[in-house]
C-alpha positions in Angstrom: 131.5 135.4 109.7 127.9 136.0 111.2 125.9 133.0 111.3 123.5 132.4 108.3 120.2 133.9 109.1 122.3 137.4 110.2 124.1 137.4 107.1 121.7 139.6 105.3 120.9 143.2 108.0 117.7 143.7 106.3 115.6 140.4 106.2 113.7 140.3 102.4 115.8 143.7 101.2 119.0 143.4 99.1 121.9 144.2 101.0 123.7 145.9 98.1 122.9 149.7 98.0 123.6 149.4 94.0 121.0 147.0 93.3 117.7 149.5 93.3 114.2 148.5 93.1 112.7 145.6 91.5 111.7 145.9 87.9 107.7 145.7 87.5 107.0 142.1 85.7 105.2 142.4 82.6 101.7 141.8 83.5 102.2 144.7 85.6 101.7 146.8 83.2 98.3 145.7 82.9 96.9 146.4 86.4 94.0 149.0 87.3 94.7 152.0 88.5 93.3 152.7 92.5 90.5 154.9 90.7 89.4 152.1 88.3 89.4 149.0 90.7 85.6 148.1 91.9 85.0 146.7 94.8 81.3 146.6 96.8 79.6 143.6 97.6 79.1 142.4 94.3 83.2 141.6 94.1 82.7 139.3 97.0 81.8 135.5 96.0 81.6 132.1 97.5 82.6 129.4 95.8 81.6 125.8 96.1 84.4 123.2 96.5 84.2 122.2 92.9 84.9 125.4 91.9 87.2 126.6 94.0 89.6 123.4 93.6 89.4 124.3 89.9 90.3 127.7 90.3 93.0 127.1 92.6 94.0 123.9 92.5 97.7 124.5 93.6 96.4 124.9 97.1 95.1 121.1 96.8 98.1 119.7 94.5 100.6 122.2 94.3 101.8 123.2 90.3 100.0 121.3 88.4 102.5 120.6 86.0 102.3 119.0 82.6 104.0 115.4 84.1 107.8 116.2 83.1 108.6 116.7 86.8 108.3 113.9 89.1 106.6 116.6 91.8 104.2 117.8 89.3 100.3 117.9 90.9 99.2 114.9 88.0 101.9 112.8 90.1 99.9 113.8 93.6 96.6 112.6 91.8 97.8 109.3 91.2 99.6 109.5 94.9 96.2 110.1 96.6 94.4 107.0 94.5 96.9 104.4 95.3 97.3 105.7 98.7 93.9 104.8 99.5 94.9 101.0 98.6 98.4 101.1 100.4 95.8 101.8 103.5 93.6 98.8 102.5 97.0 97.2 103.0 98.0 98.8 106.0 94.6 97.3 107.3 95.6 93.6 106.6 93.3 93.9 103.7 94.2 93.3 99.6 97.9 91.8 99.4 97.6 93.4 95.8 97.9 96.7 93.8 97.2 96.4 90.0 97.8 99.5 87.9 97.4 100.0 84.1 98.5 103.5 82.4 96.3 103.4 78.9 97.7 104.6 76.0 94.9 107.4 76.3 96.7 108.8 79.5 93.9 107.2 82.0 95.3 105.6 84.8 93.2 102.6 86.3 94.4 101.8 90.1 92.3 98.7 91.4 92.7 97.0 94.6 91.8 94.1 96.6 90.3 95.8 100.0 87.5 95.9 101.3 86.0 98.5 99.1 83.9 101.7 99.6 81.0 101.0 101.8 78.3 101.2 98.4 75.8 103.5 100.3 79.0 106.1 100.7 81.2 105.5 97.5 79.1 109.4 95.9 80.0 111.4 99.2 83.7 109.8 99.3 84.8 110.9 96.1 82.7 114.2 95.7 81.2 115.7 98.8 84.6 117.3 100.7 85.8 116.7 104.1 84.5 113.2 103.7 86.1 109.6 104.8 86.8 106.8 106.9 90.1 108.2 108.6 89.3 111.0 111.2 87.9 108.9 114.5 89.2 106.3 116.4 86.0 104.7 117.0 82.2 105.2 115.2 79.0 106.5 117.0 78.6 103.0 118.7 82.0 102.3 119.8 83.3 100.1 117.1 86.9 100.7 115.9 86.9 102.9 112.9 88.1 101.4 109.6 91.6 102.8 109.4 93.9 102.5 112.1 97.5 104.2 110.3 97.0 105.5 107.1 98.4 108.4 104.7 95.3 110.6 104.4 93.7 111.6 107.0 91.6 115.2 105.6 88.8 113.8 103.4 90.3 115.3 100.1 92.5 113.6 98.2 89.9 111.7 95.8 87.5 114.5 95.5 90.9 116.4 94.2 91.1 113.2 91.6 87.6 113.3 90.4 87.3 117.2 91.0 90.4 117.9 88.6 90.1 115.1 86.0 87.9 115.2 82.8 87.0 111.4 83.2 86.3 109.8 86.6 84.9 107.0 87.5 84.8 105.1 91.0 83.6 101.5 91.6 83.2 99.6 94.6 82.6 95.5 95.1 81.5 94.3 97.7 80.2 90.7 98.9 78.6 90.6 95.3 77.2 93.7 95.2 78.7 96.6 93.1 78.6 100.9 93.1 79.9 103.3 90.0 80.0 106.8 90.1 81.2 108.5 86.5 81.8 112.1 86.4 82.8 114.5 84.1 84.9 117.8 85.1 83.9 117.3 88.4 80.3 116.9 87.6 78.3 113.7 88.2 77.0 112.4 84.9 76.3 109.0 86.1 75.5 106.4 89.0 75.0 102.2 88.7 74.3 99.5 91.5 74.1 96.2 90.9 75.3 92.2 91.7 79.0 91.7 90.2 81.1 88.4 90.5 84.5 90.7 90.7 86.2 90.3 94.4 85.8 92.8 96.8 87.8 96.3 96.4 88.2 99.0 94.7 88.8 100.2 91.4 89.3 104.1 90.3 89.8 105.5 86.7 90.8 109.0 86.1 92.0 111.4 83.0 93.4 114.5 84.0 91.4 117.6 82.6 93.4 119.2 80.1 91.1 122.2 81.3 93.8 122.2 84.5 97.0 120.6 83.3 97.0 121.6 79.5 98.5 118.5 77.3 100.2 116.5 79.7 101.9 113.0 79.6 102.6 111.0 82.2 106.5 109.7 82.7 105.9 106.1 83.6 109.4 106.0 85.1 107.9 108.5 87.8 105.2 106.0 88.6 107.6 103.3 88.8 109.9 104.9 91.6 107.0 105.5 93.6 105.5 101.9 93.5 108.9 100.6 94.2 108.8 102.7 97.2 105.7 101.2 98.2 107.0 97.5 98.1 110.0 98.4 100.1 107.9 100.2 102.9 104.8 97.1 102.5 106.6 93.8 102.9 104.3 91.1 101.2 102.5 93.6 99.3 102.6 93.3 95.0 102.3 96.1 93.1 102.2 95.9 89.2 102.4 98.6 86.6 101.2 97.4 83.2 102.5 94.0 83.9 105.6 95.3 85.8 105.6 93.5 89.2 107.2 95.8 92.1 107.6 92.9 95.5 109.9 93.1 98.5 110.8 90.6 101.1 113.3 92.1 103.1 111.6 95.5 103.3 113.9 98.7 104.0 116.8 96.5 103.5 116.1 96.2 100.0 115.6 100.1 100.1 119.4 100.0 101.6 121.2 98.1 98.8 119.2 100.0 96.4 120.3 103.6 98.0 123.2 103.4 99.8 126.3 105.2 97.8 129.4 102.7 98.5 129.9 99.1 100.2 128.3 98.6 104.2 131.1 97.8 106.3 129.0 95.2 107.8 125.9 93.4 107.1 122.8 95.9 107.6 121.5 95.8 110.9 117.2 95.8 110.5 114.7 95.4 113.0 110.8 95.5 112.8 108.2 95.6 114.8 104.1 95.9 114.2 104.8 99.9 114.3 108.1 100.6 113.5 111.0 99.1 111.2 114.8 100.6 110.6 117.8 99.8 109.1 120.9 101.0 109.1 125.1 100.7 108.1 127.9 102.5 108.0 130.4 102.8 104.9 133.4 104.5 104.6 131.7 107.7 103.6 132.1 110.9 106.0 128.6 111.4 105.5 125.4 110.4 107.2 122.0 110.0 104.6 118.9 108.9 105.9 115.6 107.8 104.5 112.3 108.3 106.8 108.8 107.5 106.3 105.3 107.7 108.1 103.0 105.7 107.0 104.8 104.7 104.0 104.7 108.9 103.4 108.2 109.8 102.6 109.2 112.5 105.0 112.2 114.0 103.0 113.1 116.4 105.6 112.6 114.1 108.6 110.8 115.1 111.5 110.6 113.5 115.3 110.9 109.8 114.1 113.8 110.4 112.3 115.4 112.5 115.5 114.6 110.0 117.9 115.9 106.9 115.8 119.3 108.7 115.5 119.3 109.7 119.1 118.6 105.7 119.8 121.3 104.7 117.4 123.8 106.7 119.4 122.4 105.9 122.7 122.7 102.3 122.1 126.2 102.3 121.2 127.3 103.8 123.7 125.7 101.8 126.2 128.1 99.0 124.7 131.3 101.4 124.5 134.2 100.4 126.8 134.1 101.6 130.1 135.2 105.6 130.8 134.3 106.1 126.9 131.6 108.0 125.6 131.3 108.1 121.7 130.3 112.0 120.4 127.7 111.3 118.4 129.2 113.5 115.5 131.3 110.0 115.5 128.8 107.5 115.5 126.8 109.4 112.8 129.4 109.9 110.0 129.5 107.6 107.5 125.4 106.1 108.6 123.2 105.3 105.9 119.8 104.4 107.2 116.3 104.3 107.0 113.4 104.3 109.6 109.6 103.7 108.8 107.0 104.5 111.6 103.2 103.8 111.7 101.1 106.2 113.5 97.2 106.4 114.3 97.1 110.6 114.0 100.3 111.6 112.3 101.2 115.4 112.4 103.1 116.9 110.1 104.4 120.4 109.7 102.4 121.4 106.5 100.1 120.1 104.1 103.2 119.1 101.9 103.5 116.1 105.0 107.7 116.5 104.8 107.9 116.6 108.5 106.5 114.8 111.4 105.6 116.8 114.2 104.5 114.6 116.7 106.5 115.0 120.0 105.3 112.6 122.1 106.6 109.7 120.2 110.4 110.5 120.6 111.2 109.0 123.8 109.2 105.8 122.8 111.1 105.4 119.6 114.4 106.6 121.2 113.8 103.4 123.3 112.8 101.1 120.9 115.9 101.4 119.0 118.0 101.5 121.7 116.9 98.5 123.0 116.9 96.6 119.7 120.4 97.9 118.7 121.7 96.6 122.1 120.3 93.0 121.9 121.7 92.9 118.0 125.0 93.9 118.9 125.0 91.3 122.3 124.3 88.3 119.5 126.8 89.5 116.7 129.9 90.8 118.1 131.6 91.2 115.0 129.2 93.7 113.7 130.0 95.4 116.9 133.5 94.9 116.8 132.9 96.5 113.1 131.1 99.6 114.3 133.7 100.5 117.0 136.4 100.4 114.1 134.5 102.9 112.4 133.9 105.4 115.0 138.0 105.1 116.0 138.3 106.5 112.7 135.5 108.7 113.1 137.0 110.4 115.6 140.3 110.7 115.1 139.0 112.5 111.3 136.8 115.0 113.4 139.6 115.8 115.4 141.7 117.1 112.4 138.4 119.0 111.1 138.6 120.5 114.4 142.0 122.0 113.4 141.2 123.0 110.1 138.6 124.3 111.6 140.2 126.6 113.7 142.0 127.8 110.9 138.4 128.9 108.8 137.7 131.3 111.8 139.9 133.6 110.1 138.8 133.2 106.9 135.3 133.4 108.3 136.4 137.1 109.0 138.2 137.4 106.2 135.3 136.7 103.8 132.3 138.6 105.5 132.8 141.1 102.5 132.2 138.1 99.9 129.8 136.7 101.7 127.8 139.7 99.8 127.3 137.6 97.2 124.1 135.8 99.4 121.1 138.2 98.6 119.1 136.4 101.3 115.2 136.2 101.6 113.6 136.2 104.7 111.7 133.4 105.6 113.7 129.8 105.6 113.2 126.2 106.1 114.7 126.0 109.9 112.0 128.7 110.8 108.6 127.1 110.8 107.9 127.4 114.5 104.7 127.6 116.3 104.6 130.8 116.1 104.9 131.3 112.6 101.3 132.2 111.0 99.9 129.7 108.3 101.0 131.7 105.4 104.5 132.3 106.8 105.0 128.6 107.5 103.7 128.3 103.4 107.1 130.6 102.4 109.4 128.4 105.0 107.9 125.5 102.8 108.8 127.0 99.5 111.9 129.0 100.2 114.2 128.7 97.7 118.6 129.8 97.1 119.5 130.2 93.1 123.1 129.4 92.5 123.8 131.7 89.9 127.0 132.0 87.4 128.8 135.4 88.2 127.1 138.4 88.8 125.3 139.2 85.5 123.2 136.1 86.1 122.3 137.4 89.9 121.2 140.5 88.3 118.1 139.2 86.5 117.3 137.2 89.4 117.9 139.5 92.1 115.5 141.9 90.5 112.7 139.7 89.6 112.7 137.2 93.1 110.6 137.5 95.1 112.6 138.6 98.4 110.4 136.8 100.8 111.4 133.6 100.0 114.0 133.5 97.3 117.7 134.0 98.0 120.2 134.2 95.5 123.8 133.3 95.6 126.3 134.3 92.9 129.4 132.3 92.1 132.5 133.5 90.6 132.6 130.9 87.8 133.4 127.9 87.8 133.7 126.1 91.4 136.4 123.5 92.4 136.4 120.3 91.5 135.3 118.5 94.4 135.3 114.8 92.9 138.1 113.5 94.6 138.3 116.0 97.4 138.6 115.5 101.1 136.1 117.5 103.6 139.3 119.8 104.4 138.2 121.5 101.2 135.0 123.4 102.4 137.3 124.6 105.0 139.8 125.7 102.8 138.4 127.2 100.0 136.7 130.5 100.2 133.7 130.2 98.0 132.6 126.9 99.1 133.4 127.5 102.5 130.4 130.3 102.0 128.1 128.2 100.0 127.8 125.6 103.0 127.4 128.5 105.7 124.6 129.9 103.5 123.2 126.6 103.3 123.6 126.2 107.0 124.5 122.7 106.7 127.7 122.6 108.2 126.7 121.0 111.6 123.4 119.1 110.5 120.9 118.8 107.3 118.7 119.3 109.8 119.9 123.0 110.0 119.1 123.2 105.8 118.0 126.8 105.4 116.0 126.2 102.1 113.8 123.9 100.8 114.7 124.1 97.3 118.9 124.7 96.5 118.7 125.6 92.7 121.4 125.7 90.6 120.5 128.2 87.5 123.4 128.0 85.2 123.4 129.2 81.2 122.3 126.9 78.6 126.1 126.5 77.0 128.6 123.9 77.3 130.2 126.3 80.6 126.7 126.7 82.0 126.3 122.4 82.0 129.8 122.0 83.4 129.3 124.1 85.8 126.1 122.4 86.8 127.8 119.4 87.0 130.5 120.7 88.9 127.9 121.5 91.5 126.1 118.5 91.2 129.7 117.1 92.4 130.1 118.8 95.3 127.0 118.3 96.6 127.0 114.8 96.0 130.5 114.8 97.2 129.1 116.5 100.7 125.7 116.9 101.5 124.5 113.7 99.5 120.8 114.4 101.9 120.5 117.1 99.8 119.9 115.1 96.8 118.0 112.0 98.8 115.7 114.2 100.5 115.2 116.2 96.9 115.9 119.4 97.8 118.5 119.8 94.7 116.7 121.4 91.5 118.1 122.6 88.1 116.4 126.0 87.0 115.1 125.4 83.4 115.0 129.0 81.4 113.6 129.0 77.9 116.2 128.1 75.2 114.3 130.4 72.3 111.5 132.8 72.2 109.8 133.3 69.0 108.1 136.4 68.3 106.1 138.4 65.1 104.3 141.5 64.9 101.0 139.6 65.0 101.7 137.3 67.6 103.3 137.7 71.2 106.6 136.3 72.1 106.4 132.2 72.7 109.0 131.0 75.0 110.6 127.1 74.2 112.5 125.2 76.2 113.4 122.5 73.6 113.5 122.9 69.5 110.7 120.9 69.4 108.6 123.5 71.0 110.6 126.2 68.7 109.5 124.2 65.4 105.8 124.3 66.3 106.1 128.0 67.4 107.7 129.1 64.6 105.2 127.1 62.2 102.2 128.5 64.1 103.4 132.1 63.1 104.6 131.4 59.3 107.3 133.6 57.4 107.2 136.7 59.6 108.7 134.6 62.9 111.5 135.9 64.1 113.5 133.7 67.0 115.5 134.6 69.3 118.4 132.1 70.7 119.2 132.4 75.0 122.6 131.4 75.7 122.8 132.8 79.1 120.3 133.9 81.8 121.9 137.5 81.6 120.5 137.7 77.7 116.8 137.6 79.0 116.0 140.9 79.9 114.8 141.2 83.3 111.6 142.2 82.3 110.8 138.8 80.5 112.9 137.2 83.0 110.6 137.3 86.1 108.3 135.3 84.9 110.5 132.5 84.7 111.4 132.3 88.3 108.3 133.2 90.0 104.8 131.2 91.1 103.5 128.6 89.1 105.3 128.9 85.9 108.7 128.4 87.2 110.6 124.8 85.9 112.2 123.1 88.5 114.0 119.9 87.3 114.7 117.6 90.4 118.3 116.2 90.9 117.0 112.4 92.2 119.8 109.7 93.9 118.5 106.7 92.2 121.4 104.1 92.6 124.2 105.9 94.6 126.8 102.7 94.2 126.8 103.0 90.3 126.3 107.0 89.7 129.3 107.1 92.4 131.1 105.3 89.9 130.1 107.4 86.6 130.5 110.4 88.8 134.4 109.5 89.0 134.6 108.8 86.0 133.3 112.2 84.1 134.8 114.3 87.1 137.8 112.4 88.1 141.6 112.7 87.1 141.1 110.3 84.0 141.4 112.8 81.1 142.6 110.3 78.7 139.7 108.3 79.6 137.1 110.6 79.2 138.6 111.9 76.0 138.5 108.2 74.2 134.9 108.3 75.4 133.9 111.5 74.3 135.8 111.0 71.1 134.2 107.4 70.2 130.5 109.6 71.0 131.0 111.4 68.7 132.2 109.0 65.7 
């Protein structure tokens, strides 16, 4: 079988002579002829940054999103306000993040820093390219404010203020206070005056429904990322409407939280003024890894994250017996870990800030941890005596995949004809070189594989993606049940075997060819167990996938309701169906969507493409008790599942 990125001869073009063109959307049919589009120098415009963050405000937050989806842009807002704290913290400065979500939908983040220099708070949270963050030291040689923090372009809070309908900044300091209130964007007021409040910093935004339309905010979505923050701050409290979020042992809180089945010895964890890690191994065959810069969550990993693995296997190795060196396929399987680093310039790959990019770090880190693993293992032998166990094992497992692997070369061969069933696109994750141009780098970022149910599915998507970044797999049906399944399997069966070479994830996650793996499946009870049937396997195999969130669930209207005086509405829920269908009275007429093949592809493309798609993310919350749940709805217990289903339904 031809590796991944050669499976598809024409990069961004189907490979199937019977598919044709692409259907024209439907706003197509709208567009002005060559003779009838202007264009002179009255087309051109400039805009100022008010308006143009307002006109395109995905290039500043991504989809806005109405606040069902935890990576909506309303989430980034909030992100960018209490990141601004977290580098109060960072500082030595605040020990405490207090954060109240009004019943209005503001949200109120105050802190306990040092707060906005007064003179400056109006340029910091309107005037762009503005801050504290981009020199080491000031015009007279004085260190600068912020030595390791998140931000570092001047934008996030004129994004906040910019793209909320109420905003309003204040600053204490040393008795003396600052407020600046604006509305959409616009300054409508300034105060100064003597306070008795302690210094910091308090900022109060409501989204503009001008941008995000009626929104809500989930308040479990501001939870996870506050709990986050406490792991990654040790000492630091955050609260959320009275809801205190406090961690003492730092990332190895993070690590009983996270990790999928019992450590086979006590956590190893180190930390130092820049960097802390921890780390385990369990009996799984997998490695999963949580990384972070700056307390910036780095889902798909970066130098830090290569180095501390490289260290990892470095250091035990340096302890192995003599004439033995461990493969470090062997010393990975089965590691859960995380690694937090704190840089003065960070560098990441894109604006997105999934992947650190700064290269000169690695052999410092690789070091660090190598050293520190060594001088744990020398003072607690039975961890060491532990680890050396495990990688036996280890090996003597990769050995037998070896075999079986030996044995997929043929059907490698055997299934370069199915294989036809990847439409690929042609830009991917693993591609975002230097030498990719900005915009290209933008489609790595966002490139996306729909796991579709058979062929009729694929049809509508294949005609309406958007080839240079969205890839579309179709499956036969439904998949093997992988609950209970040994890795053998993806070498074994067929269709799997080509979902994981499409992927390219069968030597590292760090090979992952897209950054969004979305399963689109019909809206029926086949369609959800299906779903979960993939959910399995990859949960089963490639568990990164789901901790560094890269596993989505296409949402596709459930109805569209439609009348001769009104154009079609499309609803995802019956709620949304009731209001259409009472918005256009007696002459509604509704449609029900069972499948994604009963949407023409005509209405179809709309779903899938820019801003309006619905992405649902597939989160790992508490591996230990879903891996438990997960066995029990998959696994071979039908007469269990059947009393519970039963009893459900009494």
């Amino acid at each position: 079988m031809p590796r991944p990125k050669d499976i598809d001869p024409t990069p961004g073009q189907s490979s199937d002579p019977q598919e044709g063109p692409m259907l024209p959307l439907e706003e197509d049919a709208h567009l002005p002829t060559p003779q009838e589009a202007h264009y002179d120098e009255d087309t051109i415009r400039s805009l100022d940054p008010l308006q143009h963050m307002r006109q395109r405000p995905s290039m500043y937050i991504g989809a806005p999103g109405n606040g069902d989806h935890n990576d909506d842009g309303l989430y980034v807002l909030f992100k960018e306000v209490l990141d601004n704290s977290i580098d109060e913290f960072l500082m030595g400065y605040g020990r405490r993040v207090t954060v109240t979500l009004a019943p209005d939908r503001t949200i109120t983040v105050r802190d306990f820093g040092r707060g906005i220099p007064l003179g400056k708070l109006r340029d910091c949270v309107s005037r762009i390219n503005t801050g504290g963050k981009y020199d080491e030291e000031d015009e007279k040689g004085r260190p600068v404010a912020f030595s390791a923090s998140i931000g570092m372009n001047g934008v996030g809070l004129k994004a906040v203020n910019f793209l909320s309908h109420t905003f309003v900044a204040t600053s204490y300091r040393n008795g003396q206070m600052a407020r600046v209130t604006s509305q959409e964007g616009k300054l409508v007021q300034e105060e100064k005056g003597e306070t008795s409040e302690p210094n910091g910093t308090c900022i109060s935004f409501l989204p503009s429904e001008q941008i995000f339309g009626a929104f809500h905010f989930e308040q479990k979505f501001l939870e996870r990322r506050l709990q986050h923050y406490a792991w990654l701050n040790i000492g630091l409290t955050l609260e959320l409407n009275g809801k205190r979020f406090f961690s003492r042992r730092g990332l190895l809180d993070l690590l009983e939280s996270k990790m999928e089945s019992d450590a086979l010895y006590e956590p190893i964890h180190y930390r130092s003024r820049t960097l802390e890690f921890a780390f385990c191994h369990t009996n799984s065959a997998n490695e999963n890894y949580y990384s972070f810069v700056n307390t910036q969550f780095t889902n798909d990993g970066g130098t830090h994250l290569t180095a501390f693995r490289e260290g990892v296997v470095k250091g035990i190795n340096e302890l192995a017996p003599k004439d033995k060196t461990y493969d470090p396929e062997d010393v990975r399987a089965g590691l859960f870990g995380a690694v937090s680093i704190r840089l003065k310039n960070p560098k990441f790959e894109a604006q997105t800030k999934h992947k650190l990019c700064n290269y000169e770090i690695r052999s410092e880190v690789v070091n660090e941890v190598k050293t520190a693993l060594v001088q744990f293992l020398y003072k607690h032998p039975e961890v060491k005596g532990a680890i050396f166990e495990k990688l036996a094992k280890n090996e003597s497992i990769r050995k037998e995949i070896q075999n079986i692997r030996k044995g997929a070369k043929e059907l490698a061969a055997k299934s370069s004809l199915k294989i036809q069933k990847l439409r690929d696109c042609k830009f991917h994750l693993n591609e975002t070189d230097s030498r990719r141009k900005p915009e290209e780098k933008a489609l790595c970022q966002n490139s996306m594989l729909f796991l579709t149910e058979g062929d009729s599915a694929a049809g509508s998507v294949v005609q309406n993606r958007d080839a240079q970044y969205q890839a579309v797999f179709a499956l036969k049906g439904k998949v093997f049940n992988c609950c209970n399944a040994t890795r053998e399997v993806l070498y074994r069966h067929e269709e799997l075997y080509c979902v994981m070479r499409a992927l390219g994830t069968e030597d590292s996650m760090e090979n992952l060819r897209y950054a969004k793996v979305v399963i689109a499946t019909d809206a029926d009870p086949d369609g959800y167990h299906i779903r979960n049937l993939l959910i399995t396997f990859f949960l089963r195999f490639f568990p990164q996938l789901l901790s560094a969130e890269h596993l989505f669930i296409l949402e596709t209207p459930l109805f569209r309701v439609r009348s001769k005086s009104h154009p079609p509405v499309y609803c995802y829920s019956e709620e949304e169906r009731e209001r259409a269908v009472k918005a256009m009275g007696k002459e509604a007429e509704i449609t029900r969507f069972k499948g994604l093949g009963e949407i023409s592809p005509k209405e179809f493309g709309q779903f899938i493409r820019g801003n309006d798609i619905r992405l649902q993310l597939v989160s790992l919350e508490n591996a230990r008790k879903l891996d438990g749940f997960v066995n029990f709805l998959m696994g071979a217990n039908p007469p269990s599942r059947k009393e519970y289903i039963l009893g459900r339904l009494q």
